[in-house]
N, C-alpha and C positions, 0 to 999 in steps of 0.2 A: 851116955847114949850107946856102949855099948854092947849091952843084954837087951838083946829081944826083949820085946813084951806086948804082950795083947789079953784081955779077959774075952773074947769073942771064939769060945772052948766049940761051937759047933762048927765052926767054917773059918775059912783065913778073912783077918782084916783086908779088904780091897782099899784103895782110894784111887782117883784118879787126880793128875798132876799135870798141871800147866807148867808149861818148861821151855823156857825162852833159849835155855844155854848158856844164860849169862850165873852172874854168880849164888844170887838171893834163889834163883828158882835150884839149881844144881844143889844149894844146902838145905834146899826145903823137901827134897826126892828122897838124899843121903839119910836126912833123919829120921824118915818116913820107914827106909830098906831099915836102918838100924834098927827099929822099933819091931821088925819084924811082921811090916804092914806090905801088902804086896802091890805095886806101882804100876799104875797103870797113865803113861805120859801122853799129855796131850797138847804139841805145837800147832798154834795158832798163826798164818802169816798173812799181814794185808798189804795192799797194792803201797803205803807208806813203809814199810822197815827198813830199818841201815842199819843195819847188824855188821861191825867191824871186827873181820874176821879173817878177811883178805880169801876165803872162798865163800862166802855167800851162808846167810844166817842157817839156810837147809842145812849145809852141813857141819856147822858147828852143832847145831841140836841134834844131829843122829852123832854124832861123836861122844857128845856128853851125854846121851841116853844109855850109848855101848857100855860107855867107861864104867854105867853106874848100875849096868846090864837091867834097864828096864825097858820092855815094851813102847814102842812109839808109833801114835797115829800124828800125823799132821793133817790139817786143815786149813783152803784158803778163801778167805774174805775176798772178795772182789766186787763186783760189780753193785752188792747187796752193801759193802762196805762206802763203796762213792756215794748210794743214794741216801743211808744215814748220813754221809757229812754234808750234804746240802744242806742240814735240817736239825741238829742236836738237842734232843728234848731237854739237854743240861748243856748247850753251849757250848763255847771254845777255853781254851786256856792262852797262854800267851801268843801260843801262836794260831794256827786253826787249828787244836789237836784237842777233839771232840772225847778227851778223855775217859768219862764216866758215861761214854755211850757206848764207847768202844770195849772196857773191860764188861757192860754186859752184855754188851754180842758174844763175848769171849765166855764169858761166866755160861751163856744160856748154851754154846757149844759143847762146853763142858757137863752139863747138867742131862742132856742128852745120851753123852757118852757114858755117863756115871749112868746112867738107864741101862742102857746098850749091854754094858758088859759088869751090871748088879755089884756097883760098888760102893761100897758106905756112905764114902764123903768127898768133896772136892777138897786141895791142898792147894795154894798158890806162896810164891815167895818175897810175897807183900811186906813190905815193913813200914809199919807206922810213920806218919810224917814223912818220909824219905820222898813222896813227889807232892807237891804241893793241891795239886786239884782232884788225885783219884786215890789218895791212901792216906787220908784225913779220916775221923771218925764217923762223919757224916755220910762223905761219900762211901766210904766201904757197905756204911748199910743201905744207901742208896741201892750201889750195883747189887746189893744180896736180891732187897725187894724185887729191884727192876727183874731179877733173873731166877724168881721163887726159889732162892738155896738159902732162905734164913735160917741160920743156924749150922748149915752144913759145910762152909766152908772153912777152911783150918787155916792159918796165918802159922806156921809152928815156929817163925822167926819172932813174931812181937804177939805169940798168944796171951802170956801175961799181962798184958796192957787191956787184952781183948775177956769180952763176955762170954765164958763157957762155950764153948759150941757142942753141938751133939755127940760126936765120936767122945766128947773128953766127959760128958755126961750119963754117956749110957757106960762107958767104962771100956771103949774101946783104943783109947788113947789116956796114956797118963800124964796128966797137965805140969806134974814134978818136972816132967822130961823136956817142957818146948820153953821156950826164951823169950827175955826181954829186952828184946832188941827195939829201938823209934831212933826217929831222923836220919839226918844225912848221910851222916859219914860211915865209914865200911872195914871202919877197925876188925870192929867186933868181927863181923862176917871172915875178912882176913886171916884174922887169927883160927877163927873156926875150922876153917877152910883146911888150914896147918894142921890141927889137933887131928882133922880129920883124914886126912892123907891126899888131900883132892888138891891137884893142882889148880890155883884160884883161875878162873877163868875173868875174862875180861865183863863189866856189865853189861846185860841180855841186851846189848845192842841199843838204839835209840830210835823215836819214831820221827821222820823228816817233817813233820804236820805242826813239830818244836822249834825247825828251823826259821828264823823270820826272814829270810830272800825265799823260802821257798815257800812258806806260808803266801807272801806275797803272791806267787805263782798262781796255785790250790786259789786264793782269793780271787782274783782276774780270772782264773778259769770259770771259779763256779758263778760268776757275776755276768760271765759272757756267751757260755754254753748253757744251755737248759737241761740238759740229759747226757752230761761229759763221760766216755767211755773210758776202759782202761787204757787202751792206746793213747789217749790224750792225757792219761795217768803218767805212762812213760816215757812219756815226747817232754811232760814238767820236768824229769830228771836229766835231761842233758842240755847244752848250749847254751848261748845267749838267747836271751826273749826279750820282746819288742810288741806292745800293742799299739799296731799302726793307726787301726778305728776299731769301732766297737764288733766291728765284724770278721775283721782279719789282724792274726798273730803271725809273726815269724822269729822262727828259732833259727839259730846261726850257730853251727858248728866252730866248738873251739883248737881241735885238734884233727887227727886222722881217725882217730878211735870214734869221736863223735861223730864226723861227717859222715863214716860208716852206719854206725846205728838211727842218726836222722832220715836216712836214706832207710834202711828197712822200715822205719818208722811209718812213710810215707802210704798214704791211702789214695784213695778214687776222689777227687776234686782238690788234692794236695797240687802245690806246683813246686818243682825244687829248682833251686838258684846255684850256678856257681860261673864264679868267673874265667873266659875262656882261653888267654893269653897266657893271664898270668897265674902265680901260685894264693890259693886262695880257700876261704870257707865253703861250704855247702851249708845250703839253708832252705828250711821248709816254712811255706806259705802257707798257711790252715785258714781260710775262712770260715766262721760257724754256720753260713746256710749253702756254702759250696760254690758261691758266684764270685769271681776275684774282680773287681773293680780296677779299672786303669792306674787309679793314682795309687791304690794300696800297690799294686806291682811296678810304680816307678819309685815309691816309694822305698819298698825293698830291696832293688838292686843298688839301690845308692846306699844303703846298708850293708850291704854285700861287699859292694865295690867298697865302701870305707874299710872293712878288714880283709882287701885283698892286698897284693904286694903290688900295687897299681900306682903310681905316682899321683894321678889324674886319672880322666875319664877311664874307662875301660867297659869293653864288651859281655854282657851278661845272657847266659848260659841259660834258657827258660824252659823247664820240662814238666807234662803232664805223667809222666811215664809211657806217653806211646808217641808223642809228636813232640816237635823242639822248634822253638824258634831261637832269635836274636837280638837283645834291645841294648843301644846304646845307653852307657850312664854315668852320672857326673858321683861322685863319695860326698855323701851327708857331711857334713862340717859338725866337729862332737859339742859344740854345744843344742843344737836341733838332737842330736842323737842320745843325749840322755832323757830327753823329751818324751820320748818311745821307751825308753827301758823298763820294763818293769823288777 
């Protein structure tokens, strides 16, 4: 892979590339530059990534774009991203991670850009087998159909396993050059990685949608809310959670770092909770039609109060954000309190 090569004598080979940062897409770019194909990188992020990186998936992808000096647009899924996962025309996987819906939202963003900026074909660092629901043989032509790029997408990690695609037909890639790499494990890549000079990056991170406590979340949400925003998107990523009834959730702060961000969290019909004596959580109250019920908020504080530093009773802290009151309350006894958990 280290001689250039392209047949496309009028113009430079283009592709554009989907580039998570993690390793399979980083060796699917390298091979791509090696070939003498000119990269055009496209990071995708939605309201789910946990991209372990210790600064945030953004910047591991413009790092590994630098490193590998190509061009990067990102783009973010949100709002269009929740309404597909109410609903997956192909379902969930183990957990709610609506898979092969989600790579063709990705696929048809891609397909756009490949418009945009006149480029041959799309490239992803797909490997055969390696995830069980969306890089099966089935589902890859799924998401091509679903996202009209049959044919034009490159696999250059497991193309030999794969049916010609057009760059490798019309002579603009040569099929000698790309690999036959399937399943799991990540030797191969590894090793690749080495031959190649690139320092193996970590895998392109994971989608939380795989996670089953927080699947469970994402479930209760979308069972409870009709039209769940992103904020209710990132209120699922911190604290403890509690469905008190079918109409009111309360998250409980595990730390100071949480209490913090539950508290920005908070909107116009939120109530926040904390305890006033003593040292203790902050926790939001979110009903879904905005009306807090007596017992759902006596409910709460004795939730509260159970993870304050309260022996017994103790005084709870009630705010709208413009007015406060004060309500006495006794701590949930935890077998009632697993009850509530979700």
């Amino acid at each position: 892979m280290s001689e250039p090569y392209n047949d496309k004598s009028t113009s430079k080979v283009r592709c554009v590339a989907l580039l998570s940062g993690g390793l399979d897409s980083t060796l699917a770019v390298k091979m791509m530059k090696d070939m003498g194909v000119e990269v055009k990188a496209l990071a995708i992020k939605t309201p789910f990534c946990d991209f372990d990186c210790g600064k945030g998936c953004g910047f591991r992808v413009k790092e590994v774009a630098d490193t590998l000096g190509v061009e990067l647009k990102t783009v973010y899924l949100g709002e269009e991203y929740i309404e597909m996962l109410k609903n997956p025309k192909y379902g969930y996987g183990s957990g709610m991670n609506p898979c092969i819906d989600c790579r063709a939202m990705m696929y048809r963003l891609a397909k756009e850009y490949m418009e945009e900026c006149n480029a041959d074909f799309i490239v992803t660092g797909e490997v055969l087998n390696q995830r069980p629901m969306s890089q099966n043989l089935r589902a890859l032509r799924i998401i091509e159909r679903e996202s009209n790029l049959e044919g034009k997408v490159l696999r250059p990690l497991s193309a030999k396993h794969l049916k010609p695609t057009e760059p490798e037909v019309k002579g603009l890639i040569r099929r000698d050059m790309l690999l036959d790499i399937k399943g799991r494990s990540r030797k191969v890549q590894m090793e690749l990685a080495r031959q190649l000079g690139l320092d193996a990056p970590n895998a392109g991170g994971g989608c939380l949608l795989t996670d089953k406590q927080f699947a469970r979340r994402v479930k209760d949400l979308l069972d409870h809310v009709s039209n769940p925003t992103l904020n209710d998107v990132e209120l699922l990523k911190v604290g403890r959670h509690f469905r008190l009834s079918s109409n009111a959730k309360l998250v409980v702060g595990r730390n100071k770092d949480e209490n913090e961000l539950i508290q920005t969290l908070m909107q116009d019909g939120d109530l926040l909770l904390e305890p006033r004596d003593v040292k203790g959580p902050k926790a939001l109250l979110r009903c879904s039609d905005g009306k807090v019920l007596d017992e759902d908020l006596a409910l709460a504080a004795s939730i509260v109060c159970r993870y304050s530093d309260a022996d017994g009773p103790c005084i709870i802290i009630v705010s709208d954000g413009i007015t406060t009151k004060e309500i006495k309350s006794e701590p949930i006894i935890d077998t009632m309190l697993e009850s509530y958990r979700i």
